[in-house]
Structure formats: C-alpha cells, structure tokens
C-alpha positions as a Markdown table, in Angstrom:
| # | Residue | x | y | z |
|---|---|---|---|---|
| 1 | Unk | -28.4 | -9.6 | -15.1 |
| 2 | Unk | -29.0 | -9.6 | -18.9 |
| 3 | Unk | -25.8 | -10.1 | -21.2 |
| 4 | Unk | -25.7 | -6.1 | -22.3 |
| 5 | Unk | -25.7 | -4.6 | -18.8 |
| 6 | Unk | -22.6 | -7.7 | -18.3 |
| 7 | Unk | -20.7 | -6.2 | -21.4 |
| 8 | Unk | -21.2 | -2.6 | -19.6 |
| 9 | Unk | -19.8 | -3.7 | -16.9 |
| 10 | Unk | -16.7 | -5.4 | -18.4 |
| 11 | Unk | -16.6 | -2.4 | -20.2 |
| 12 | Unk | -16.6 | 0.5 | -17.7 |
| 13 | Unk | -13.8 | -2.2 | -15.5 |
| 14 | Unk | -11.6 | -2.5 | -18.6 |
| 15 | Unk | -11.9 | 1.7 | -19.2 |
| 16 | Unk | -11.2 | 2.1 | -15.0 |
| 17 | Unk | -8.2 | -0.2 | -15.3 |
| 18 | Unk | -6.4 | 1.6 | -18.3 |
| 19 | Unk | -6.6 | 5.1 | -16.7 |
| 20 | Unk | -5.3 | 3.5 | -13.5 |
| 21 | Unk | -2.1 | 2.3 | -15.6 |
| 22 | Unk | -2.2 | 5.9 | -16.9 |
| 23 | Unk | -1.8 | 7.3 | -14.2 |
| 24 | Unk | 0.4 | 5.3 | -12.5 |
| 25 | Unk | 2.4 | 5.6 | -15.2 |
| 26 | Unk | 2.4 | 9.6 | -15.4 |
| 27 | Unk | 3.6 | 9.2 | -11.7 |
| 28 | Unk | 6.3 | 6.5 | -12.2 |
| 29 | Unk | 8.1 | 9.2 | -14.9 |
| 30 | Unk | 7.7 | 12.2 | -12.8 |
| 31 | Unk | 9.4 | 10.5 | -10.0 |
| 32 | Unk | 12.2 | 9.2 | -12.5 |
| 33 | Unk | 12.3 | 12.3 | -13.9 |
| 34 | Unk | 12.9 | 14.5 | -10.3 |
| 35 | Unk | 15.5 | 11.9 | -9.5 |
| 36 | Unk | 17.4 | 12.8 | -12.3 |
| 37 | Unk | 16.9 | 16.0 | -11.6 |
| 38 | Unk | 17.8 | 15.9 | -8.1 |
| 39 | Unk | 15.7 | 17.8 | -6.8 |
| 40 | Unk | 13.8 | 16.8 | -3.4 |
| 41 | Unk | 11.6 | 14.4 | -2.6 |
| 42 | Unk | 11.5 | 13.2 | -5.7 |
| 43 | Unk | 9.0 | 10.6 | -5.5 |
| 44 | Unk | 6.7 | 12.3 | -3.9 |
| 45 | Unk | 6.8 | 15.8 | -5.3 |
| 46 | Unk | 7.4 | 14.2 | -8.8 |
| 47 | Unk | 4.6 | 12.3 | -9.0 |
| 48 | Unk | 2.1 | 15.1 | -7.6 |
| 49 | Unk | 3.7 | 17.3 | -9.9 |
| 50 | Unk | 3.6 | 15.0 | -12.9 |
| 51 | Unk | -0.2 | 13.9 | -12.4 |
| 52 | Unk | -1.3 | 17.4 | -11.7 |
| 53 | Unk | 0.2 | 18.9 | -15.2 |
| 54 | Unk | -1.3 | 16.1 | -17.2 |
| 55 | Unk | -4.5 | 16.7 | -15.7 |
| 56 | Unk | -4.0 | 20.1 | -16.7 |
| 57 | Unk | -3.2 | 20.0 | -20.5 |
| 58 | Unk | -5.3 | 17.2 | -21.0 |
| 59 | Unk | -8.3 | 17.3 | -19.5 |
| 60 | Unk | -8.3 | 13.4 | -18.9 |
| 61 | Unk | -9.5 | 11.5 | -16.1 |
| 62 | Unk | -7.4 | 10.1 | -13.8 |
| 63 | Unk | -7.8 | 7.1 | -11.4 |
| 64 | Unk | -5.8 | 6.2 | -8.0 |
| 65 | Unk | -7.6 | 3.6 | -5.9 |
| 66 | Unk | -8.2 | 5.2 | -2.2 |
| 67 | Unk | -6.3 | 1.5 | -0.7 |
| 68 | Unk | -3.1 | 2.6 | -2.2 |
| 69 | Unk | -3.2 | 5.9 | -0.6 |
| 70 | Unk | -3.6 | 4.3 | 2.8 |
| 71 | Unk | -1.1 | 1.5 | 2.3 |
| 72 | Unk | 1.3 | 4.0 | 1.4 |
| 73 | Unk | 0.3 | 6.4 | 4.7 |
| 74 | Unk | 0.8 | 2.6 | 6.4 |
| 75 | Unk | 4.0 | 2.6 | 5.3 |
| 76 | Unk | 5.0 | 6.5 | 6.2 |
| 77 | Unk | 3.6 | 6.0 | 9.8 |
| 78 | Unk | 5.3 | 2.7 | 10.8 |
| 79 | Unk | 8.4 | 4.2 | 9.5 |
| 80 | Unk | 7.7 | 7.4 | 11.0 |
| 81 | Unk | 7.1 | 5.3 | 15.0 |
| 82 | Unk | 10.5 | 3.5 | 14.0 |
| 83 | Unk | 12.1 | 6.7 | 15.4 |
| 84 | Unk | 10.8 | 6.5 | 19.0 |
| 85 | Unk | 12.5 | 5.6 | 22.0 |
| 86 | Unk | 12.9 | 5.7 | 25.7 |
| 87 | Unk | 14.8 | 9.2 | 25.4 |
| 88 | Unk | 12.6 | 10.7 | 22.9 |
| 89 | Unk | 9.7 | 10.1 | 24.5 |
| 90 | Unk | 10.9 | 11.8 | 27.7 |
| 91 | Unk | 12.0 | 14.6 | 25.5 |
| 92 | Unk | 8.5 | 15.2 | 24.0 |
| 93 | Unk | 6.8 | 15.0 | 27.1 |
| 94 | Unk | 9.1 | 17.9 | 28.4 |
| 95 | Unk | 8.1 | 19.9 | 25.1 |
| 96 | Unk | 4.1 | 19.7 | 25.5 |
| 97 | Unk | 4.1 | 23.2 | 26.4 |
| 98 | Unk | 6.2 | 24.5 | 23.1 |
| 99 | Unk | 4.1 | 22.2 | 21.1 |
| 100 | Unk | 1.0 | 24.7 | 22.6 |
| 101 | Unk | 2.3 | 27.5 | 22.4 |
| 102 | Unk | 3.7 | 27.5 | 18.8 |
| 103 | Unk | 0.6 | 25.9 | 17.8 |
| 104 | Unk | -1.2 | 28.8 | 19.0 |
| 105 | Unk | 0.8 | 31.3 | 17.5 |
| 106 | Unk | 0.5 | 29.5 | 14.3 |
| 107 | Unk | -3.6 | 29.3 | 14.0 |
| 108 | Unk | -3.4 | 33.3 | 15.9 |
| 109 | Unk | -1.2 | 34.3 | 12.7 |
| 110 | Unk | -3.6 | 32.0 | 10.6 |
| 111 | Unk | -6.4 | 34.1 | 11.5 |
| 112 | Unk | -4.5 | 37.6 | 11.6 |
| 113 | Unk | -3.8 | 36.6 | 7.8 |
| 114 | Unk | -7.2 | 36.1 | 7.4 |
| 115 | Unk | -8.3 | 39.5 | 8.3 |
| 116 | Unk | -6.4 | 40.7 | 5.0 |
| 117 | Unk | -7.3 | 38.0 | 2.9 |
| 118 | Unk | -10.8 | 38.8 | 3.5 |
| 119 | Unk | -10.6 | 42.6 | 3.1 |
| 120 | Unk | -8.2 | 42.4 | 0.1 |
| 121 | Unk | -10.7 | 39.4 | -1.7 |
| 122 | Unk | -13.9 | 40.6 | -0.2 |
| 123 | Unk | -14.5 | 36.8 | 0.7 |
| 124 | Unk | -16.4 | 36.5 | 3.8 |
| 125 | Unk | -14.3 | 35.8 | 7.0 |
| 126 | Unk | -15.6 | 32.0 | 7.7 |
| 127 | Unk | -14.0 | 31.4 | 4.3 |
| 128 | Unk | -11.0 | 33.2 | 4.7 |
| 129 | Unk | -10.1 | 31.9 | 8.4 |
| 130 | Unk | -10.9 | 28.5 | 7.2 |
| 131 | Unk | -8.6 | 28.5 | 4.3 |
| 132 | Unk | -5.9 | 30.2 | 6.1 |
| 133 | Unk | -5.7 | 27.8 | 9.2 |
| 134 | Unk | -2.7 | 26.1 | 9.2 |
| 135 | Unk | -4.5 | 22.3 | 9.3 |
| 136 | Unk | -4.3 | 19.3 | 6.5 |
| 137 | Unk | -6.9 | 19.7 | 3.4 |
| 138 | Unk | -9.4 | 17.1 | 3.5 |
| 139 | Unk | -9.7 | 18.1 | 7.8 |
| 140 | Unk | -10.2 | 22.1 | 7.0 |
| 141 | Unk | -12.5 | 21.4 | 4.0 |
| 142 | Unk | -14.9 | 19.0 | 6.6 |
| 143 | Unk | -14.7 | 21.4 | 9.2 |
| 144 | Unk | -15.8 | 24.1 | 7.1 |
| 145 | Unk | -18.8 | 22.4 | 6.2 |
| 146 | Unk | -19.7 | 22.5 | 10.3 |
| 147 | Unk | -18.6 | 26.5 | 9.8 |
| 148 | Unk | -21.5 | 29.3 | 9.3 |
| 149 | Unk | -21.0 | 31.3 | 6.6 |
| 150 | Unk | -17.6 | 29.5 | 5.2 |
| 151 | Unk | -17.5 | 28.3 | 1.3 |
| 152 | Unk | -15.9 | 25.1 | 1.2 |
| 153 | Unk | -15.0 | 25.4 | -2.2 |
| 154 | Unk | -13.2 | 28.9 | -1.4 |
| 155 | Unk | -11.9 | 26.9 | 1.6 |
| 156 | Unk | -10.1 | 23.4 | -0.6 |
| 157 | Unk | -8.6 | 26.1 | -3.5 |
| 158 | Unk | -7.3 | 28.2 | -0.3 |
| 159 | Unk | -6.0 | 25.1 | 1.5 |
| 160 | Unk | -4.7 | 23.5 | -1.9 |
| 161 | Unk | -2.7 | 26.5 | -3.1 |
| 162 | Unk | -1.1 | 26.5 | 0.8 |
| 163 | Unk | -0.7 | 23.2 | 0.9 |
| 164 | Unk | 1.7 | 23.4 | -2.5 |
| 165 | Unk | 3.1 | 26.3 | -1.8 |
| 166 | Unk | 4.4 | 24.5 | 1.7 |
| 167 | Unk | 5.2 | 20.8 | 0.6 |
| 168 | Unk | 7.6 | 22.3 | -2.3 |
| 169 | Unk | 8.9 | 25.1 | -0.5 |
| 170 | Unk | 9.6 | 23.2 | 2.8 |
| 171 | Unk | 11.5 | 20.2 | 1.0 |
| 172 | Unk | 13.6 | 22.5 | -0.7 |
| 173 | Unk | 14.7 | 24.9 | 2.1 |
| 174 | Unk | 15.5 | 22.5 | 4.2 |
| 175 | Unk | 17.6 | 20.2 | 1.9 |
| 176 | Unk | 19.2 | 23.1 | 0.4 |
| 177 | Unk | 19.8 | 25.7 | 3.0 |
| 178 | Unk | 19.2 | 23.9 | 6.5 |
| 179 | Unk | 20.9 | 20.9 | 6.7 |
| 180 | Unk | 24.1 | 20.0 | 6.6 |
| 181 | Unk | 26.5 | 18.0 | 4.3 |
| 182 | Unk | 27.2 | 15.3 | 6.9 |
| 183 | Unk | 23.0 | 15.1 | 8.3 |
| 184 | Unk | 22.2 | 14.6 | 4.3 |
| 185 | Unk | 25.3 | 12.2 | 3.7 |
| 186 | Unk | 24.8 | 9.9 | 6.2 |
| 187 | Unk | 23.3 | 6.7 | 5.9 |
| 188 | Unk | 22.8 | 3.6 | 8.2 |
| 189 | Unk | 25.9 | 1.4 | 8.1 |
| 190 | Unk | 25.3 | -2.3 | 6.2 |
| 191 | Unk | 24.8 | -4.0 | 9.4 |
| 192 | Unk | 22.0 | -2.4 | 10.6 |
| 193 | Unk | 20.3 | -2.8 | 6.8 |
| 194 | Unk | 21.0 | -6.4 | 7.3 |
| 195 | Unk | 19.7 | -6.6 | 10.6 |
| 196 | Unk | 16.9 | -4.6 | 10.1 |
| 197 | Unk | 15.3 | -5.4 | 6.7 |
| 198 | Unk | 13.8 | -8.5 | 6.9 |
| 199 | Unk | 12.5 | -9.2 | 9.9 |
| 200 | Unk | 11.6 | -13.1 | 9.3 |
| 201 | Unk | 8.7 | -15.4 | 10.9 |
| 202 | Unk | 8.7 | -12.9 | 14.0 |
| 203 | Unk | 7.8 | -10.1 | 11.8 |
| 204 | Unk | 4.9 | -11.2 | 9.9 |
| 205 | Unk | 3.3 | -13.2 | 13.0 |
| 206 | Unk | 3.8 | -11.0 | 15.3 |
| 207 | Unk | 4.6 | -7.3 | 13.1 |
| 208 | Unk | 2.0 | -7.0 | 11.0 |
| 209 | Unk | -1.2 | -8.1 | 13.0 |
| 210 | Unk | -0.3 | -6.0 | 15.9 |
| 211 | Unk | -0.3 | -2.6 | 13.3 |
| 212 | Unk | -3.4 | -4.1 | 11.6 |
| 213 | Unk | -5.0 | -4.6 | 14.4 |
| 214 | Unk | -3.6 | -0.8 | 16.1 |
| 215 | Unk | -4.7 | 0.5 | 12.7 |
| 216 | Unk | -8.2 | -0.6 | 12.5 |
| 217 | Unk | -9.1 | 0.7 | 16.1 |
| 218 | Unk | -7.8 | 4.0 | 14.6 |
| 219 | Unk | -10.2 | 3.8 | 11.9 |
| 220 | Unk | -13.1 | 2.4 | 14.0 |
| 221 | Unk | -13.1 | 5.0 | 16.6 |
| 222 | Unk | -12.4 | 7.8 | 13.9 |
| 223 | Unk | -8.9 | 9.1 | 14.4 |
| 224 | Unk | -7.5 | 12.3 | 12.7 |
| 225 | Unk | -5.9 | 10.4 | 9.7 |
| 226 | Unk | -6.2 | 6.9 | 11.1 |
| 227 | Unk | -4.3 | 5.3 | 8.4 |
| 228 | Unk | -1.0 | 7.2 | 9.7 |
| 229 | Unk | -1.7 | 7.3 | 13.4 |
| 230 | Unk | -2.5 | 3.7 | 13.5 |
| 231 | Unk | 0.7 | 2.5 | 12.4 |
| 232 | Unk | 2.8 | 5.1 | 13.7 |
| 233 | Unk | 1.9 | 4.2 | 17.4 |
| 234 | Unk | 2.5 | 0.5 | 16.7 |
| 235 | Unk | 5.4 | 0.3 | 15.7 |
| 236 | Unk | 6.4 | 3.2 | 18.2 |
| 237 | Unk | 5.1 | 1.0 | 20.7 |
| 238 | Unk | 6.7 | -1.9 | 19.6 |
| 239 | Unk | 10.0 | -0.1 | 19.7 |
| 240 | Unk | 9.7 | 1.6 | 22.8 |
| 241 | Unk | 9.5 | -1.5 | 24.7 |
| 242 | Unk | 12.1 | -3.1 | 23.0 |
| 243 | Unk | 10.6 | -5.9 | 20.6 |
| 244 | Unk | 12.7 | -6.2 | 16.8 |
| 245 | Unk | 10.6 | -3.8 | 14.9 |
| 246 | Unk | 11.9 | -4.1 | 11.3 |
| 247 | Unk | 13.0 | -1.4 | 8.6 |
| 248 | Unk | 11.1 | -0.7 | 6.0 |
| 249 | Unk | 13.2 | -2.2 | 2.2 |
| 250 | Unk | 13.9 | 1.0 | 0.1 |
| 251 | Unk | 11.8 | 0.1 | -2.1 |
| 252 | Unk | 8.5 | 0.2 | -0.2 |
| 253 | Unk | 9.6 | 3.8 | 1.0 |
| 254 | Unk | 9.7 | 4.8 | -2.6 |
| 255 | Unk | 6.3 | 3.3 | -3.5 |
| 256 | Unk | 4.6 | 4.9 | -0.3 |
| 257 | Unk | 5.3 | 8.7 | -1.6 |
| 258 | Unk | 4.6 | 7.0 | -5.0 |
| 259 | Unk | 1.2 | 6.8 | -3.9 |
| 260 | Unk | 0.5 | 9.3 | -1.8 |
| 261 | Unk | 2.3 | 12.1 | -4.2 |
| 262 | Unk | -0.6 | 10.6 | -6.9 |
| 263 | Unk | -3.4 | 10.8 | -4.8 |
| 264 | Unk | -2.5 | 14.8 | -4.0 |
| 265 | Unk | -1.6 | 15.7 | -7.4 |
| 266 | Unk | -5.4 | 14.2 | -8.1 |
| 267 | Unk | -7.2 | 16.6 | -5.5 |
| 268 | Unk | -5.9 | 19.6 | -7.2 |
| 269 | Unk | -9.0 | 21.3 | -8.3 |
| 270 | Unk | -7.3 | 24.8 | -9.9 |
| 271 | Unk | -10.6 | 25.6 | -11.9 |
| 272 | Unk | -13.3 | 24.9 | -9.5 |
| 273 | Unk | -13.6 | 28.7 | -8.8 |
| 274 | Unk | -14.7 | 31.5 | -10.9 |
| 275 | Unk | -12.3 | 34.1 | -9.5 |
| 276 | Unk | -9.2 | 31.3 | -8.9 |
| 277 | Unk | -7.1 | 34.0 | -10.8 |
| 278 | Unk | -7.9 | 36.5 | -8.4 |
| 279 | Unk | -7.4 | 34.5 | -5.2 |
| 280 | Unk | -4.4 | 32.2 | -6.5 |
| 281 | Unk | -1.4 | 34.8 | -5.8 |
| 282 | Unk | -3.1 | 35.8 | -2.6 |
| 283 | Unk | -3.2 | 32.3 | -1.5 |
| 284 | Unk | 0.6 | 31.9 | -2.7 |
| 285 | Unk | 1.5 | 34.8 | -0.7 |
| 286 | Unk | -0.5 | 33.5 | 1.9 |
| 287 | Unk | 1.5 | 30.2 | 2.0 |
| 288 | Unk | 5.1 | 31.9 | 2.1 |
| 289 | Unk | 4.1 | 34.2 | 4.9 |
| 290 | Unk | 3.0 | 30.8 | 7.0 |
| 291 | Unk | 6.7 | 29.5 | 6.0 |
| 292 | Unk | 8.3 | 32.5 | 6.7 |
| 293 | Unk | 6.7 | 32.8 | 10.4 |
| 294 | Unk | 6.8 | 29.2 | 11.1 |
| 295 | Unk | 11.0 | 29.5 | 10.7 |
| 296 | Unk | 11.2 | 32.5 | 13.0 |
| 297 | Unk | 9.2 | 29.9 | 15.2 |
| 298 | Unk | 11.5 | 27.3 | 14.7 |
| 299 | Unk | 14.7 | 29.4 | 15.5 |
| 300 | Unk | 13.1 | 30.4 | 18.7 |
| 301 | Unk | 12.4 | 26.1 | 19.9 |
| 302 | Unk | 16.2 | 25.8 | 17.9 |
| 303 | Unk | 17.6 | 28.6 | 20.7 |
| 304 | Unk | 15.8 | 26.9 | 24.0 |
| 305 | Unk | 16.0 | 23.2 | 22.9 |
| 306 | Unk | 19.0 | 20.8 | 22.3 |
| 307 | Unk | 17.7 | 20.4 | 18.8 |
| 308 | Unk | 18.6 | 21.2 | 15.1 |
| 309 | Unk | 17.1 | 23.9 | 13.1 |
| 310 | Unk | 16.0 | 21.3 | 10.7 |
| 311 | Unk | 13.8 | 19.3 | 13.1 |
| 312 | Unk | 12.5 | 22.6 | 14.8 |
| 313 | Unk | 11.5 | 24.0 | 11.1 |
| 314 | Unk | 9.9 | 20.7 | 10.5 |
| 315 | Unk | 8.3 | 20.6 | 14.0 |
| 316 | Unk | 6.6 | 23.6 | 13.3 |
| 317 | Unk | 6.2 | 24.0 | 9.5 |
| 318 | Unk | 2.5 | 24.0 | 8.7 |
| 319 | Unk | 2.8 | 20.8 | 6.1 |
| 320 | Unk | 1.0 | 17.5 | 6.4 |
| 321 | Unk | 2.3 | 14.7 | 8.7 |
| 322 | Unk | 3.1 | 12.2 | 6.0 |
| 323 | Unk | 5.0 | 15.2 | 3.8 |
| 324 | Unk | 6.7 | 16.7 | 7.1 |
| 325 | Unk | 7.5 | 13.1 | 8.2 |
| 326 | Unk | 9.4 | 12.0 | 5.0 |
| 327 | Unk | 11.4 | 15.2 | 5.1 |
| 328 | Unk | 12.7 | 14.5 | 8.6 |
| 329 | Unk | 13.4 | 10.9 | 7.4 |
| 330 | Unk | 15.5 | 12.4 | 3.7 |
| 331 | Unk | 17.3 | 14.6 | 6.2 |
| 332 | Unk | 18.0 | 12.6 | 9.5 |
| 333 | Unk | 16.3 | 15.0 | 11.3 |
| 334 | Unk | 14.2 | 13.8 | 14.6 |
| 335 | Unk | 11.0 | 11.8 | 12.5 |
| 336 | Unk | 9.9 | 11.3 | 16.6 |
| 337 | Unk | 10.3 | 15.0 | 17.5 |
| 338 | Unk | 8.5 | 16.3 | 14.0 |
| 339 | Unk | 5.9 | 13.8 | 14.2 |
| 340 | Unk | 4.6 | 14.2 | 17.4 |
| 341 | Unk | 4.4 | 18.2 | 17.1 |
| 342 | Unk | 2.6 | 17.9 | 14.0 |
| 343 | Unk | 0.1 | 15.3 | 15.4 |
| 344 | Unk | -0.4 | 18.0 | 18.5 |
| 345 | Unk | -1.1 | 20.5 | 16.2 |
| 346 | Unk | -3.5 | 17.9 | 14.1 |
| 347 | Unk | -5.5 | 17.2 | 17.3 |
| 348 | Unk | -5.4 | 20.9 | 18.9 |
| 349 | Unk | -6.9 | 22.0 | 15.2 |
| 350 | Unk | -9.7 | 19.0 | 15.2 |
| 351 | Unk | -11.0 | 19.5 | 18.8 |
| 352 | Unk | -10.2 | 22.7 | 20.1 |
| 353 | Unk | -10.4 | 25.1 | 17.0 |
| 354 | Unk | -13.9 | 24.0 | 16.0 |
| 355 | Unk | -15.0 | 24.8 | 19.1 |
| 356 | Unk | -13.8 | 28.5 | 19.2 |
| 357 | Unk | -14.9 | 28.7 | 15.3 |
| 358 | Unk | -18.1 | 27.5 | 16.0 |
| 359 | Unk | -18.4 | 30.4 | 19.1 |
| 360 | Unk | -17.6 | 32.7 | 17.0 |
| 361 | Unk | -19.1 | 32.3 | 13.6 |
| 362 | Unk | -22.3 | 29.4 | 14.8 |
| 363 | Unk | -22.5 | 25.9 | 12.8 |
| 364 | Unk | -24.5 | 25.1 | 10.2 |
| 365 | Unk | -27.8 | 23.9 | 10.8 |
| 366 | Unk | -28.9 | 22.7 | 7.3 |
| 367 | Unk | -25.6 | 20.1 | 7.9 |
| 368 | Unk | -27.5 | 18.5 | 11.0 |
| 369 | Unk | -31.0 | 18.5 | 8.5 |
| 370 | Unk | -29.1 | 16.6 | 5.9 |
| 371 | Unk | -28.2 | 13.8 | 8.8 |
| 372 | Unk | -31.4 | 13.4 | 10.0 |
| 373 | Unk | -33.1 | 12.2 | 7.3 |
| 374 | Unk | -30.4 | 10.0 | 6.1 |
C-alpha cells in the first residue's frame, strides 16, 4: 500500500466521519426542536423529519452507520418484550383469530385500493398492489423484486409516502384524540424506576448474553426484522418466567428513536421518480384511507375485546413495529397486545402474501439468473 492511496484513505475516513457528526447533529436539533414543540414522538419524528428536510434543500450527503440502527431496534424490542406476561400471553393466544382476520381485511383493502391506484396512475397492477400493501418498506421493496411485472422503484416511493403519511398521522391521533388524560399522565412510581433501572452483576451476566445470543439466531436463520424480534422474545421470555428483566434508563429510549428516526429520514428518496408529482397526492390519499379503515377496524376489536381504542388502533394501524411499538409505550397502551398483532401481520405478509402474489402475477425469472451466477 503506497503512501498516496494511505492519504486517500485517511481522507475519504476523515470526510465519512464529518458527515456522520452532520448528521447526527441535524437529528439531535430536530428532536430538541419537537420537544419544545410538543409535538409527538419527538425523538423519533424529529429527527426523520429534520434529516429528510436538510437532505432536501441541500443536496448533501448524509451518513448513519447501519449498527446504530440495529442497536437502537435492540433497544425498542427488549423494551417492547418488557410488557409480556402470564396474562397477556393467554390473552393473545385467545386473539389469533382477530389478528387473521383484520390482517386480511387490511391486505383485501390494500389490493381494492390498488385497483384505483392503477387505473387513476396507469401504473401496472404488480406495482400498484405492491406499493399499497399494508407491510414495512425495506420487506415490500424485496418482495417486489420476486413480483412479475412490479417496479420497485414505483413500489419504495409508494411504500415511503404511506409509510409517512402513517407514522405522523398515527402518533398524533392517538396522542391527541384517543387517549386519555390519566393513560398520557401516568408514569411508573419511583420505586419501580429504582428497582428496575439498573439491573447490576445479574443483568450484564446473565441479561445481555441471553438477548445477544436470542438475537443472533434471529439474524442467522433470517427473521423478518431480526434485530427487533430477537430482542423482543428475550426479554419477553425472560419476563414471562419470572427472572429480574431490567428497564431500559430514559436515556437509551431516547437515543433508540434517535437512531432509528435518522436512518428513515435517510431512505426517503422523493426524487427517484419522474412522475413523483403525479403519484405523491395519490399515495397520500392512499395512506389516509389505510388509517381511516384500520380505525373502523380497531373500533370493531375495541367493541368485542376488553381493550382500549388506543391499543386496538395501534394493533391494527398499518405502521412499522418499532414506530407502533414506541406509540403504545408514550401512551400506556398494551406494547404486548400491539406488538404481537403487528408481528402476525409482518409474518402473514412475508410467507403467505408472496405466495398468492406470485399465483397471481408469476416471479421473476431474471432474479433467479442473477443468483446463479453469483
């Protein structure tokens, strides 16, 4: 390695490492900034929010290491499996058949709104049921790449503009009109802080390696978004049958949507398409009508279960699990409950839509070329 390609090298490290602390900070004042504000999720929304207009008016590159975003889904899932118990875990196995059945109405109404899409757009109908399917970006963009016919760049703007339209719309209807005074008010007495927080020698010898270890098998064997999933059933585990399973400081909540409201506000592409003016309102639209339906949804599980109408909207609202998850937590709602019918729907969208997709529509054959000669 000759001395020039060395300086290069320091170089292009030094150049990565500002744009990192650019970024960082970018995300650092939009949370500050929605805190102020009060407005919800503020260090998750601010940050996305924050990172995504600077991208915009400056045209700059932006950096976020991929480890931060899955230490801070880490952190979101073993909070998240805090919540289970005994009780809730008899609860959801009493509610498998809801969690079907609204998932199915949600991907049917998915597909009904991708009839229109299609004929008001002219986009093909791979394209459109793709982007209308109520499943988390980066999943719907790989599984249109299996899809005959579908555009997985029509499919990510699609799935973006949804995906925004319900992580800022969801948030704010259910702080603001959903919940209640005393759900939002509350907070966990001192004792239980004390108890809780620190978790001494027993935590990090016995904790840690146990949702390691739970989280790389979910890596290894390819989970749905491993780096949530992993955690979240160890520490539910660990709770479940009894052992001291530590809160999370405040601190480390806040830097967990820190780094995962970055990392979405950084896949925002707005001007990969040609015709993004054309299809951005209809994909807005799109996105309300999803929220509107899932919240009739939700009032029907609200009437037949013993649950809020926050925790049923949040059940059933077609948002991320990390996004859905720290809602329920801001809230009080059931993180259990809302976590376990999102991961349903997660899995029933990852094995059994691709299936009826690829019935319907065929797979694509040039993606199955491109692996063999690899």
């Amino acid at each position: 390695m000759t001395f020039s390609s060395i300086s290069r090298f320091i170089s292009r490290r030094k150049q990565k490492q500002f744009i990192f602390v650019e970024t960082f900070l970018c995300g650092i004042s939009g949370g500050i900034l929605f805190t102020l504000l009060g407005l919800p999720l503020a260090w998750m929304l601010g940050p996305l929010t924050a990172v995504l207009i600077w991208k915009l008016l400056s045209n700059r590159n932006s950096y976020w290491p991929v480890s931060l975003r899955n230490g801070g889904q880490m952190l979101l899932g073993y909070s998240m499996g805090l919540s289970f118990t005994i009780d809730s875990a008899k609860q959801i196995v009493n509610q498998l058949p809801s969690m079907a059945i609204v998932t199915v109405l949600m991907v049917s109404f998915g597909l009904a709104i991708a009839y229109f899409v299609s004929q008001l757009t002219g986009i093909n109908i791979p394209s459109a049921v793709m982007g209308t399917t109520p499943g988390g970006l980066s999943q719907m963009v790989v599984l249109s790449e299996d899809i005959k016919g579908a555009e997985p760049t029509i499919v990510t703007f699609m799935q973006t503009i949804r995906m925004l339209t319900v992580i800022f719309i969801v948030p704010t209807l259910t702080i603001h009109a959903l919940s209640s005074d005393e759900t939002l008010n509350s907070k966990p007495s001192l004792d239980m802080i004390s108890q809780n927080e620190y978790g001494g020698l027993f935590y990090f010898f016995t904790v840690i390696p146990i949702v390691l270890l739970v989280t790389t098998l979910a890596v290894r064997f390819k989970c749905p978004t491993p780096w949530i999933i992993g955690p979240l059933l160890a520490s539910a585990i660990l709770t479940v049958i009894g052992l001291e399973t530590p809160q999370l400081p405040p601190i480390l909540t806040v830097i967990a949507q820190l780094c995962l409201g970055v990392y979405l506000g950084l896949g925002v592409k707005v001007n990969m398409l040609g015709n993004w003016r054309k299809l951005l309102p209809i994909s807005f639209i799109m996105g309300l009508l999803t929220v509107g339906f899932s919240l009739v949804l939700a009032y029907g599980l609200y009437i037949v279960y013993p649950i809020s109408l926050t925790t049923a909207f949040l059940c059933i609202a077609p948002g991320g699990l990390p996004e859905m998850g720290v809602t329920a937590h801001t809230v009080h709602a059931d993180v259990s409950m809302v976590a376990s019918y999102q991961l349903f729907r997660v899995f029933f969208i990852l094995f059994i839509v691709p299936i009826f997709l690829r019935r319907v529509f065929g797979s694509q054959d040039v993606i199955k070329r491109s692996v063999n000669t690899l």
